[in-house]
N, C-alpha and C positions, 0 to 999 in steps of 0.2 A: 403553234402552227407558223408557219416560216415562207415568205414568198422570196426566191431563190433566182437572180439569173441564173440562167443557162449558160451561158457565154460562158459564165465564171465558177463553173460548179461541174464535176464528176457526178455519176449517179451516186455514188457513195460516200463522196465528200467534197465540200464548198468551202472558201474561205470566210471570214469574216465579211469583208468587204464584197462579196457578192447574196447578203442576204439585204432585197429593198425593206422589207419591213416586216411583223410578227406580230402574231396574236394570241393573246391567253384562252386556253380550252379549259372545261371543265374535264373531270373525269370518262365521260360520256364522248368527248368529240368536239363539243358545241362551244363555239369561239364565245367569250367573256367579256367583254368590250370591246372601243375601238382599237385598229390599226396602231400600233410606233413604227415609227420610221426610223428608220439606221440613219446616224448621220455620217456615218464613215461608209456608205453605199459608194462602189465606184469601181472601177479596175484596181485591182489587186494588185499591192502594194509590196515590194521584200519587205522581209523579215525576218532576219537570221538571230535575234536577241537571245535565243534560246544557245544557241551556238559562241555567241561573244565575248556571255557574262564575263566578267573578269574573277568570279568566285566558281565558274563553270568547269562543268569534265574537258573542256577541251583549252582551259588554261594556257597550256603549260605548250598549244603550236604558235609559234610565231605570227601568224595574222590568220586566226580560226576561221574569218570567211573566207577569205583567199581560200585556203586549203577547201573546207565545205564545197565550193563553185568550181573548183580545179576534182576535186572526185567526182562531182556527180558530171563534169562535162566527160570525161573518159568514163563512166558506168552508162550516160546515152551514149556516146560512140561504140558502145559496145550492143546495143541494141540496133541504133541505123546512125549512120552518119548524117553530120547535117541538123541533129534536132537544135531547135533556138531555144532557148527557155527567155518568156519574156518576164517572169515574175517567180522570184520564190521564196518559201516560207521554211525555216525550220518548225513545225508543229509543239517539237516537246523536246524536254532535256532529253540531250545525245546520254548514247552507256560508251563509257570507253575501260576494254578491259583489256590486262597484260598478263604474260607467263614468262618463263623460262623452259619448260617443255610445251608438250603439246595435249596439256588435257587440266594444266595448275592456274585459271585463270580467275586473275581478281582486279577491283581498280588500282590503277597503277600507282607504285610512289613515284610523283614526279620528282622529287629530291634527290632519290637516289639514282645508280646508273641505269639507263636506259635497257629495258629489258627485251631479249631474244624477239618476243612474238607482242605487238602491241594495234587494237583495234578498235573502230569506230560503229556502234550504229543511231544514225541521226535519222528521225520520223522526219520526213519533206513533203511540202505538196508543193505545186511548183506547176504555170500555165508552159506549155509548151507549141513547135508547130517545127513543121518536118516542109520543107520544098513541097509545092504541091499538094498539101493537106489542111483541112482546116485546123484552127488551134481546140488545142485540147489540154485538159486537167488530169494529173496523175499527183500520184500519192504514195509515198510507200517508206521502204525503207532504204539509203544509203549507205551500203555497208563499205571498211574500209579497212586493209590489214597491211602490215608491214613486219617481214620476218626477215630478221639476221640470225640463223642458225647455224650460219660459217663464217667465221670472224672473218677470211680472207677475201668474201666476196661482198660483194655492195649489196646491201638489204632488199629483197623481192615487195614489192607492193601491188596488192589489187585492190579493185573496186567490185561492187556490183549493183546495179536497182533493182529492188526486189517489189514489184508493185501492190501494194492495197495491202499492205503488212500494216501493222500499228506497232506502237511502242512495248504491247503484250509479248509480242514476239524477239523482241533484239536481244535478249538474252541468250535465247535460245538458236538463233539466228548467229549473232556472234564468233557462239560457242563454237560453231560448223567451221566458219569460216577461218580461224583460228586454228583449230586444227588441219585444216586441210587447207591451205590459199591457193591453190589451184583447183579449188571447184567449178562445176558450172552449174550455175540454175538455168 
């Protein structure tokens, strides 16, 4: 059992740093000793590690958080303009998949030439607040796609937040956006 700011917590997910302290149940319900207390208790803290690794799927972009913080601020503009994010988390390794059509997608070889259709989805949770709103916690998924299907033209890029998605989903998730990058959810 888990005592949780609110402040710092979704009904559906909380980060680390917003659990005060926790206790051992039995099977039954019934708590099993005292209290522990979180020593890392506090306002929530970035963390992008999942995103930076240097052995990670996103390798091979020139400064993965830059890129990470630069998609998800245009995937909020596309919700309201104006949201602040004041803290954020990559939750879990990113999937990053590539093709050459629009239905042949695997992870990419970064070694070889860069392929026609190539995309991101990173699980985030992330405090945010909007002008006039109190702050709030979202979670989801950042998806991210960039297709050069016309060598003549500059490569098309979107984004989108897809909220309260998990990591179950990015595959399948991906897959949509990849074929189609101009969807809307």
């Amino acid at each position: 059992m888990f005592e949780i700011d609110a402040e710092y917590a979704s009904e559906t997910w909380a980060p680390p740093e917003s659990v005060r302290r926790w206790w051992l149940v039995d099977r039954e319900g019934n708590v099993v000793g005292e209290s522990v207390e979180n020593p890392e208790y506090g306002p929530p803290r970035d963390d992008l590690s999942h995103a930076t690794d240097p052995d990670g799927p996103l390798n091979w972009l020139l400064d993965p958080e830059a890129s990470v913080r630069g998609w998800l601020a245009a995937a909020l503009d596309r919700v309201a303009q104006g949201i602040e994010v004041h803290w954020l988390k990559v939750k879990d390794t990113p999937l990053v998949l590539a093709g050459h059509g629009a239905c042949d997608f695997t992870p990419p070889d970064v070694a070889g030439p860069p392929p026609p259709r190539i995309g991101a989805a990173v699980p985030v949770g992330l405090g945010a607040r909007l002008a006039g709103h109190p702050p709030t916690v979202l979670w989801g998924l950042l998806l991210w796609v960039m297709v050069a299907d016309d060598p003549a033209a500059a490569p098309r890029q979107n984004v989108w937040f897809c909220p309260e998605l998990d990591t179950d989903h990015a595959d399948d998730r991906l897959r949509v956006v990849l074929r189609d990058p101009d969807i809307r959810f």
